[in-house]
C-alpha positions as CSV (number, residue, x, y, z in Angstrom):
1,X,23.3,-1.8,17.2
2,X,20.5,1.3,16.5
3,X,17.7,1.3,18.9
4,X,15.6,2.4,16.1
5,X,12.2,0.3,15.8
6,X,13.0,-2.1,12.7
7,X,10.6,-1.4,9.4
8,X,8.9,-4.1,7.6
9,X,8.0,-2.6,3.9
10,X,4.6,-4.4,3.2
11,X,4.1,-4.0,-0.5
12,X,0.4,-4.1,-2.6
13,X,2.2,-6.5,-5.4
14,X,-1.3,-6.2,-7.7
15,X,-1.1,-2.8,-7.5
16,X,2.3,-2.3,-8.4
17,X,2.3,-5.0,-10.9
18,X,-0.9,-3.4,-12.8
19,X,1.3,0.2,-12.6
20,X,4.5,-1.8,-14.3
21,X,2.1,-3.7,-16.7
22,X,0.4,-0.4,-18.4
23,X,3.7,2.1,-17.7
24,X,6.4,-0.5,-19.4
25,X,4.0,-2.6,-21.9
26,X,5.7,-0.6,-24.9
27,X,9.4,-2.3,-24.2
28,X,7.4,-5.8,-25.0
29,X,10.4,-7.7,-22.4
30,X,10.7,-11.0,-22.0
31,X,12.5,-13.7,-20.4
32,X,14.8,-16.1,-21.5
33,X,12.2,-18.4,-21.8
34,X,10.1,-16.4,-23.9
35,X,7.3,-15.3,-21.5
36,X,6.0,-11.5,-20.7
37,X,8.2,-10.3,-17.9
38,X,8.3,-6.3,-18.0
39,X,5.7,-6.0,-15.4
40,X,7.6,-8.3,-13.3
41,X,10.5,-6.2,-14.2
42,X,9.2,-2.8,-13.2
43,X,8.0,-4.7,-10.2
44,X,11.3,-5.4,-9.3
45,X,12.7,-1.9,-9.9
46,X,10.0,-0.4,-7.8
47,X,10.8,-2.6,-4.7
48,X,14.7,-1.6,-4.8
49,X,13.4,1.9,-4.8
50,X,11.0,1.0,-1.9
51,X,13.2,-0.7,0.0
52,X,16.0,2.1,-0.4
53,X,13.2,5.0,0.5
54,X,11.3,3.0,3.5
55,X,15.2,2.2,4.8
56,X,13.8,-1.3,5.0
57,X,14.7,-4.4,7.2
58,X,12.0,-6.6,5.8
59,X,10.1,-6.8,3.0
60,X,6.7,-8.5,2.5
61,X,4.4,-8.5,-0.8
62,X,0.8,-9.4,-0.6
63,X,-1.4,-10.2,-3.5
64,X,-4.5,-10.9,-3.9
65,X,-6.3,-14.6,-4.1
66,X,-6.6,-15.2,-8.0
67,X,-9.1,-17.9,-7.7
68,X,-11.6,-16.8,-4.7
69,X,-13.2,-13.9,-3.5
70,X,-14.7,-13.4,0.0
71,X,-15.9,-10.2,-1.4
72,X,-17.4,-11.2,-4.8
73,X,-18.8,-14.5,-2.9
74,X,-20.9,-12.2,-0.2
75,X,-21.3,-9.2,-2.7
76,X,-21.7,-10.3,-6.0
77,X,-21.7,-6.9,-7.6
78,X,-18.3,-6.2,-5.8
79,X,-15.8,-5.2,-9.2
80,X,-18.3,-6.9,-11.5
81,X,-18.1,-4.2,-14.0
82,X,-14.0,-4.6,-14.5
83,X,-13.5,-6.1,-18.0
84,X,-10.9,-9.1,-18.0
85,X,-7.2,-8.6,-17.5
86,X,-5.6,-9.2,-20.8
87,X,-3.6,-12.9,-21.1
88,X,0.0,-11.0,-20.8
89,X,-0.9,-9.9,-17.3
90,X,-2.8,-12.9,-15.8
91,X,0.3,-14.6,-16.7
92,X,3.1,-12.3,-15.4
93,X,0.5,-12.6,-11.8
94,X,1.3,-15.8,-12.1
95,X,5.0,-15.9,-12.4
96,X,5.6,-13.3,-9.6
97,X,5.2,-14.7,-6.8
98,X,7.8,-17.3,-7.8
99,X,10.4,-14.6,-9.2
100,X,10.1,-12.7,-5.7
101,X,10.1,-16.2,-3.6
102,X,13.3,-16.9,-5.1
103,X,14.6,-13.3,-4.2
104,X,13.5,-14.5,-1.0
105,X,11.0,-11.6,0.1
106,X,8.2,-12.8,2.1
107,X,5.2,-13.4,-0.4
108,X,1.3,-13.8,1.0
109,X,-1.4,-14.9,-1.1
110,X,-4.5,-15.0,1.2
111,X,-7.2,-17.7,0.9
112,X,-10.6,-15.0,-0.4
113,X,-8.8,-12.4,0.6
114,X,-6.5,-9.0,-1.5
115,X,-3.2,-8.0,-1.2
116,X,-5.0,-4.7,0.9
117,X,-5.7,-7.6,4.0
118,X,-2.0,-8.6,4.1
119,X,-1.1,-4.4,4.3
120,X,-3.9,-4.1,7.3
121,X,-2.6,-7.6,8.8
122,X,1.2,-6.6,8.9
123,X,0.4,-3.2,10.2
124,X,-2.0,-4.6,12.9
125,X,0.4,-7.0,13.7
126,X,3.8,-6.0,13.5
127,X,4.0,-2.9,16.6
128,X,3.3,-6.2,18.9
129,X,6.1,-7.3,17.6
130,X,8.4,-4.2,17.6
131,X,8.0,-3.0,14.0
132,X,6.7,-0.6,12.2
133,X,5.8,-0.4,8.7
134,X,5.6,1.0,5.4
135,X,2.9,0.2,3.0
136,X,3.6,0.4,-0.7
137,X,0.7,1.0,-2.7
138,X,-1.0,3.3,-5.3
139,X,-4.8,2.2,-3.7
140,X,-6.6,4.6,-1.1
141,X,-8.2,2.2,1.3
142,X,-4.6,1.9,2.8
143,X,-5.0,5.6,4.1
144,X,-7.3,4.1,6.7
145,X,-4.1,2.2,8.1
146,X,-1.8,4.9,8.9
147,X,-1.2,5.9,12.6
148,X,2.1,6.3,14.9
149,X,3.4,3.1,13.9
150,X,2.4,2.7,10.3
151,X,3.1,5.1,7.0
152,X,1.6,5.0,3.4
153,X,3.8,5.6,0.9
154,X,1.6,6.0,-2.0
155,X,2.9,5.1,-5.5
156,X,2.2,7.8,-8.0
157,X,3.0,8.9,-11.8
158,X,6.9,9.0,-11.6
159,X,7.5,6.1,-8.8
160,X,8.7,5.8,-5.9
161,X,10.7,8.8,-5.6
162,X,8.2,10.9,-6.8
163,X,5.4,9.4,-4.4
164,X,4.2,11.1,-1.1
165,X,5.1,9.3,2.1
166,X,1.8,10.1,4.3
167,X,1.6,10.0,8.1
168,X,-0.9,11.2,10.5
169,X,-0.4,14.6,9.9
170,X,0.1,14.7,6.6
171,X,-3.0,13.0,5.5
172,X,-5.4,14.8,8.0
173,X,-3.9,17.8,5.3
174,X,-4.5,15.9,2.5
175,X,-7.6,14.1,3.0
176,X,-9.5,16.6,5.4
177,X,-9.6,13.6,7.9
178,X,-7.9,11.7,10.3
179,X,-6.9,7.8,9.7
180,X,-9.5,6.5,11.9
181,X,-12.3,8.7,9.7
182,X,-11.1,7.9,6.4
183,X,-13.1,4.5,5.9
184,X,-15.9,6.3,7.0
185,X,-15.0,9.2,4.2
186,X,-14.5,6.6,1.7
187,X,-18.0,4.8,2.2
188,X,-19.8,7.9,1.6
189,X,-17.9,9.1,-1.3
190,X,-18.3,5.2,-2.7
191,X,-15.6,3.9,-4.6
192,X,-16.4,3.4,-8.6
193,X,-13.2,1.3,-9.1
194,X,-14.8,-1.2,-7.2
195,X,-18.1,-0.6,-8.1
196,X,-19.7,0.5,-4.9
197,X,-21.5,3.9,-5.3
198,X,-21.3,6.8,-2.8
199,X,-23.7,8.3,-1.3
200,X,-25.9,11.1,-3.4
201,X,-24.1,14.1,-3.1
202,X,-21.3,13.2,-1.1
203,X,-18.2,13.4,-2.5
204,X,-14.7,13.4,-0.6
205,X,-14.7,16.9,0.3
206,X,-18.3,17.5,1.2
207,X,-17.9,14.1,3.3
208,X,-14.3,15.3,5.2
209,X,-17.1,18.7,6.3
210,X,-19.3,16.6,7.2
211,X,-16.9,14.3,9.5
212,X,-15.4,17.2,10.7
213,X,-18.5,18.4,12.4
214,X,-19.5,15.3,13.1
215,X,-17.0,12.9,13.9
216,X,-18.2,9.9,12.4
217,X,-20.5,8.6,10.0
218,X,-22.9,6.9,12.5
219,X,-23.0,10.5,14.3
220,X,-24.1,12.1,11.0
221,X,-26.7,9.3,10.5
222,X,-28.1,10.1,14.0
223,X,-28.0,13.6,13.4
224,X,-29.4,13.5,10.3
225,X,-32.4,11.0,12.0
226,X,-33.1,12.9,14.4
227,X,-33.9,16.6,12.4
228,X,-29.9,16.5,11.3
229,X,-29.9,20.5,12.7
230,X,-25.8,19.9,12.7
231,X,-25.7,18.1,9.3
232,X,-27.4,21.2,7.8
233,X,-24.7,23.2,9.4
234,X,-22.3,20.7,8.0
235,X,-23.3,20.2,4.5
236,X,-26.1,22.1,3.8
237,X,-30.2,21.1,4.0
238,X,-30.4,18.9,0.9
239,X,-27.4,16.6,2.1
240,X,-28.9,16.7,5.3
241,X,-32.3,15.4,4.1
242,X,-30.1,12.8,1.8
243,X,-28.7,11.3,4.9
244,X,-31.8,11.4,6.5
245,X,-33.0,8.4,3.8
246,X,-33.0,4.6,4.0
247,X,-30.8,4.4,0.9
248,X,-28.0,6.5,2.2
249,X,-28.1,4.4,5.2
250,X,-28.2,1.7,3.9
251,X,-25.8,2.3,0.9
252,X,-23.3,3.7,3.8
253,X,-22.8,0.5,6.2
254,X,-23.2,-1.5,3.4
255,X,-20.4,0.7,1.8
256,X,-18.2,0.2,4.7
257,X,-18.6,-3.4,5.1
258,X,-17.1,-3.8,2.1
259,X,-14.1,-1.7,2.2
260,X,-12.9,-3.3,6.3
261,X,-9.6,-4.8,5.6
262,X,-9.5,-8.0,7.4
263,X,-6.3,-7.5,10.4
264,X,-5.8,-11.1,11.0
265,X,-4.4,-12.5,8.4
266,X,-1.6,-14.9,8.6
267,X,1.5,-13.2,7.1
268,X,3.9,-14.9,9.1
269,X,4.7,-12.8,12.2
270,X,5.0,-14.8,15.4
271,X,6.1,-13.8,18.8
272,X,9.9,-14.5,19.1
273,X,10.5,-14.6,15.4
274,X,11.4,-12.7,12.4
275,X,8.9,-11.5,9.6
276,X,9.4,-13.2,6.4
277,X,11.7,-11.3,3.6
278,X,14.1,-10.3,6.3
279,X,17.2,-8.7,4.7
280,X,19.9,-8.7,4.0
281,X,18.5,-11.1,1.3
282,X,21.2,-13.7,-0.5
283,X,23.4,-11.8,-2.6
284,X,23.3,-14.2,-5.0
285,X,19.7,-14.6,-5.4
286,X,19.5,-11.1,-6.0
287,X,22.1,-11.1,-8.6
288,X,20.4,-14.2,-10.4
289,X,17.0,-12.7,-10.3
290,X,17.8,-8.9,-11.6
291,X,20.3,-10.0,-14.1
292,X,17.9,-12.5,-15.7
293,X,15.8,-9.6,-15.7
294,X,18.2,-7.1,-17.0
295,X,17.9,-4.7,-14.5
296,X,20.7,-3.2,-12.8
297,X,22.3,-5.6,-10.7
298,X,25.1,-3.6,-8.1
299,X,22.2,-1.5,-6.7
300,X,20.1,-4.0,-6.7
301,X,22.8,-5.7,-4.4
302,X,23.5,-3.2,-2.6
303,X,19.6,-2.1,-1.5
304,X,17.9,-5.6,-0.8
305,X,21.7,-7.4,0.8
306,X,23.5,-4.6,2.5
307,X,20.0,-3.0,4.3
308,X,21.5,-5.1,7.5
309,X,25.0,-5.5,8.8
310,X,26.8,-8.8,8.6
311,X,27.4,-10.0,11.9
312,X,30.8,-8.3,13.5
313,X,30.2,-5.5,10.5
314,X,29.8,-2.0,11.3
315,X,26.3,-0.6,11.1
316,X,24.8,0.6,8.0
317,X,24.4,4.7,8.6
318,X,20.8,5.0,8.9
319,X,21.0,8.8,8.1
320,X,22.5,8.7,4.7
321,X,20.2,6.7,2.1
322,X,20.4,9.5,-0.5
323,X,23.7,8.5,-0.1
324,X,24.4,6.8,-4.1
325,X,26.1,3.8,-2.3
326,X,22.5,2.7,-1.8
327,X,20.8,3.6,-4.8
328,X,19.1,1.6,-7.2
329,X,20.3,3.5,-10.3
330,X,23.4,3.1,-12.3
331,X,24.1,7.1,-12.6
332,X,23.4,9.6,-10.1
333,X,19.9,11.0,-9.4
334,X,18.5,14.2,-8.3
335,X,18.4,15.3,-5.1
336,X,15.7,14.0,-2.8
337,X,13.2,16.6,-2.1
338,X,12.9,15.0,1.8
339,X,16.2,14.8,4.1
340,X,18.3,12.3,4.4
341,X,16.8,10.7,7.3
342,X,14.6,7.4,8.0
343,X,11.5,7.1,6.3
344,X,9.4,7.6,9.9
345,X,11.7,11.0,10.7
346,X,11.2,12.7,7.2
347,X,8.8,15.4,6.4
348,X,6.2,14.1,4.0
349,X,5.6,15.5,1.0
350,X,2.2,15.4,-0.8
């Protein structure tokens, strides 16, 4: 057997589902019961794709607590401005979780908590363990997650194939910042999806300058405390005078409070054990759950049952996933842009 580190694939299934809900709502499918499915269904497709790109062992999908908020509780202005999903997609969040329990990929639903604490649970978690991880998600705060043992492969317009796989490097290119300065980035630039304002001035590239001068966000509130000489170097006198303020301070830790992903969740990995959604998965599950969703069944199969040898079986060739044996679609595809190599050897494209 490969002494490669095993990957556990650790997907955000709210913020897939919302992607599949708004990019497949024309084709209006349904189950054979007569319920809104096709977010499920481009939910499903998007985890085959996953699975084949992150060369997965397990897969994991976290979502967030429908009826509590730890958040909301403590900070009642937290997303109060979103409007109310419409009726087709609270009840397509509610049937997931069974459709992907039955596939038999582990599903975590914690108690106050979002689908973004089970991504920063497995991936605090897991290296103990042996793994590593990829995280599935179109949401930034997971950018504060990647290090050696963890990427972000960030779902964009044109899925998973299309979506940037980001490690160390690559997002200190990207962003302006390394991992452990991004949640420091993101409280100053403020997050209006969530309804927690930046503050003035500072928007993501103004606040990578001023991190890269200053290392941190407490060091720039020091500086700026005490004259803020290198904050004026940074970002100019007027930002330097912002930070200077009780508001920014204030609106800064308050900021970043809010965004901490909790690491300890339980998402099922224990010492001596497997993580839940090991594969292969049952090849009949996954021929009962894709066909009732009309999706492509074969490379269904083949992605989510044939990921793992069968004891006494050769190895599955680690180095060939653009391989079409381990696709997803029913005709070929065009060439990956990345080489065919493990997720955590590839070059990342942004």
């Amino acid at each position: 057997m490969s002494s490669e580190p095993r990957t556990v694939l650790v997907v955000d299934g709210n913020s897939l589902l919302h992607r599949a809900y708004h990019a497949s709502a024309r084709s209006g499918f349904r189950d054979a019961a007569g319920r809104p499915a096709w977010a499920v269904r481009g939910l499903l497709s998007q985890l085959v794709a996953a699975v084949d790109r992150a060369m997965a062992d397990a897969v994991v999908v976290g979502f967030d607590d429908p009826a509590s908020s730890v958040r909301r509780e403590r900070w009642p202005t937290y997303k109060a401005h979103r409007t109310p999903k419409p009726d087709t997609l609270v009840e397509q969040l509610g049937s997931v979780g069974e459709v992907l329990r039955e596939l038999g990929v582990g599903v975590v639903v914690p108690p106050g908590l979002e689908a973004d604490d089970v991504l920063a649970s497995v991936a605090a978690q897991a290296p103990g363990l042996g793994w590593r991880t990829v995280l599935a998600t179109s949401d930034r705060d997971s950018f504060a997650l990647v290090d050696e043992h963890t990427r972000v492969l960030r779902i964009l317009n044109g899925g998973v194939d299309a979506s940037p796989l980001l490690d160390p490097a690559r997002l200190a290119l990207v962003t302006g910042v390394h991992p452990e300065q991004y949640l420091d980035l993101a409280a100053l630039r403020g997050d209006a999806s969530d309804n927690l304002p930046g503050v003035a001035g500072f928007g993501a590239k103004t606040a990578a300058k001023l991190l890269a001068e200053l290392g941190t966000g407490a060091d720039a509130l020091a500086d700026a405390a005490a004259g803020g000489e290198r904050c004026r170097a940074a970002v100019g006198p007027a930002r330097a005078r912002t930070l200077a303020t009780d508001e920014a301070r204030e609106r800064f830790w308050l900021n970043r409070e809010v965004m901490a992903m909790a690491r300890t969740v339980d998402v099922g990995l224990a010492p001596g054990s497997e993580p839940p959604g090991r594969l292969p998965l049952d090849e009949a599950a996954v021929r009962s759950v894709f066909g009732r969703h009309d999706l492509f069944v074969n490379g269904a199969v083949r992605a989510l049952t044939l990921a793992e040898p069968a004891p006494g079986a050769p190895e599955r060739d680690r180095t060939t996933y653009a391989d079409p044996r381990w696709r997803a679609a029913p005709t070929p595809s065009p060439p990956r842009l990345a080489p065919a190599a493990p997720v955590f050897s590839q070059d990342t494209l942004f």
